[in-house]
N, C-alpha and C positions, 0 to 999 in steps of 0.2 A: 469506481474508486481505485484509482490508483496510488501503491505506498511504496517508497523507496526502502522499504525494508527486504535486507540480504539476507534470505534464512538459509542460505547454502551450507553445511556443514565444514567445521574450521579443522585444520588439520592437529592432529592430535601424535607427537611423536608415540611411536610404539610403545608400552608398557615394559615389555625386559629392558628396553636402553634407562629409564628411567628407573628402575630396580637395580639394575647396576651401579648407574649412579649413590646408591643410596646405602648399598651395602659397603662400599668404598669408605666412606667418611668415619661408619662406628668403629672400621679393624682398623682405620690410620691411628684415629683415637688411642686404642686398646694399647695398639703397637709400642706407640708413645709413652702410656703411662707406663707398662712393663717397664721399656727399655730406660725411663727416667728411676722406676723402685729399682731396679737390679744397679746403676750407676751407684745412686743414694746408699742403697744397703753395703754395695761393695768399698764406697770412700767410707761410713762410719766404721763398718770392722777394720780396716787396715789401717782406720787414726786412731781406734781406739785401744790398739794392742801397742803398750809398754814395755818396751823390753829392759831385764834389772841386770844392770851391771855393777862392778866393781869401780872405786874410782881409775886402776889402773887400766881397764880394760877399754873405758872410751877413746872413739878414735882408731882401736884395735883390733878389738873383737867385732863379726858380722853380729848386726843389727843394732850395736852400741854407736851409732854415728852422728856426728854433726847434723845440728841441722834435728834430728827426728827424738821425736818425745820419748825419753828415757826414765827411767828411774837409778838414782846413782846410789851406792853405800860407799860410804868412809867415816873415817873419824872425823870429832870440829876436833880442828890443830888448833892448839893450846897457844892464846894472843892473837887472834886470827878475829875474833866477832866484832861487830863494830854495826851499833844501830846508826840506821841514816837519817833518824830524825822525823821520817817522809813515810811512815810506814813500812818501810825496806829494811830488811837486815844483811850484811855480808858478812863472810865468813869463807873459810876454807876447809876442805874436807881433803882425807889422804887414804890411802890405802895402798901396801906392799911399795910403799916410798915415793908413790908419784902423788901430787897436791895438786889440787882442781880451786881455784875461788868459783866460789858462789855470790848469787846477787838471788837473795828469796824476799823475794812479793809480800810479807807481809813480820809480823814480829811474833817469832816462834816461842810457845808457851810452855807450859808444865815443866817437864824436866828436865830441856833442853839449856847445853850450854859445854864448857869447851872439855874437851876428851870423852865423848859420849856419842857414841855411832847412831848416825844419822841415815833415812832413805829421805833422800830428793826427788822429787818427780817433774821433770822438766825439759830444759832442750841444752844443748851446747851451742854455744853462740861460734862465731867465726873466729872471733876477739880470744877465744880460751876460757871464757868467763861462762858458767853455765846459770843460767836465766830460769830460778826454781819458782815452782806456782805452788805445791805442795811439801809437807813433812812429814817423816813418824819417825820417831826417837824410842832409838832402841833402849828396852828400863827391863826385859823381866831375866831374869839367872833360869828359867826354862831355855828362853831363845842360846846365851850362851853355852849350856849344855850343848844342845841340838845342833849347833852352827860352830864349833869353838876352833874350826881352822879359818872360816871367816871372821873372827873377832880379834884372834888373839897376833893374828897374823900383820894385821893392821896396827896397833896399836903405837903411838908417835911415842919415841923412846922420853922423851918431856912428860907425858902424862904419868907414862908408867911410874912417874918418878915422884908424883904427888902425891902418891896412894900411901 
């Protein structure tokens, strides 16, 4: 009885070339995900740092620039507000005699309204217009104590005059 069966033994690559192999793939892996968390971590902290400026200081002062997400303080100048109807409010803020318009995202509440200093949180456009997503409206006579070469410094000689 003869059988065409081939029981020669098949060749088997070496064992270390194949461990090689194999240890290659999990450190690419690893490499990867590190070098993608350190990217991630390093773009959220440096989008998430606000720097607060003065209205005169945008444009001027390092880290107050075009373009990068700010938080502004001024006064709303006095005939300046103007709802757009569309959920938008404009308005303009001033400080140490320079005047910035605003265009804010959404219709500013509580005790907001015109001669009453405002922090903006948002970006300056190219246009001059600074493009706000946020508010907080200065109200307590603590902050003016604490701040009072910031408040008093600012103030549009028009308000001062309704008081």
């Amino acid at each position: 009885m003869t059988t065409d069966l081939d029981l020669s033994p098949r060749e088997v690559p070496p064992a270390k070339a194949r461990a090689r192999q194999r240890k290659w793939l999990p450190i690419a892996v690893i490499v990867l995900v590190v070098a993608g968390g350190v990217i991630l971590l390093t773009k959220c902290l440096t989008s998430a740092v606000d720097y607060y400026c003065n209205a005169d200081e945008v444009g001027v002062k390092d880290g107050c620039d075009v373009g990068r997400s700010i938080r502004v303080q001024g006064e709303v100048v006095e005939g300046s507000v103007r709802d757009n109807g569309d959920g938008s409010t404009q308005f303009a803020i001033a400080f140490h005699g320079v005047t910035i318009p605003v265009d804010y995202h959404g219709v500013p509440g509580g005790i907001f309204e015109e001669c009453v200093n405002v922090v903006v949180t948002g970006r300056m456009q190219q246009d001059g217009v600074f493009d706000g997503t946020q508010m907080a409206v200065k109200h307590s006579n603590e902050y003016e104590a604490k701040h009072a070469d910031r408040v008093a410094v600012g103030e549009d000689p028009a308000c001062s005059q309704r008081a």
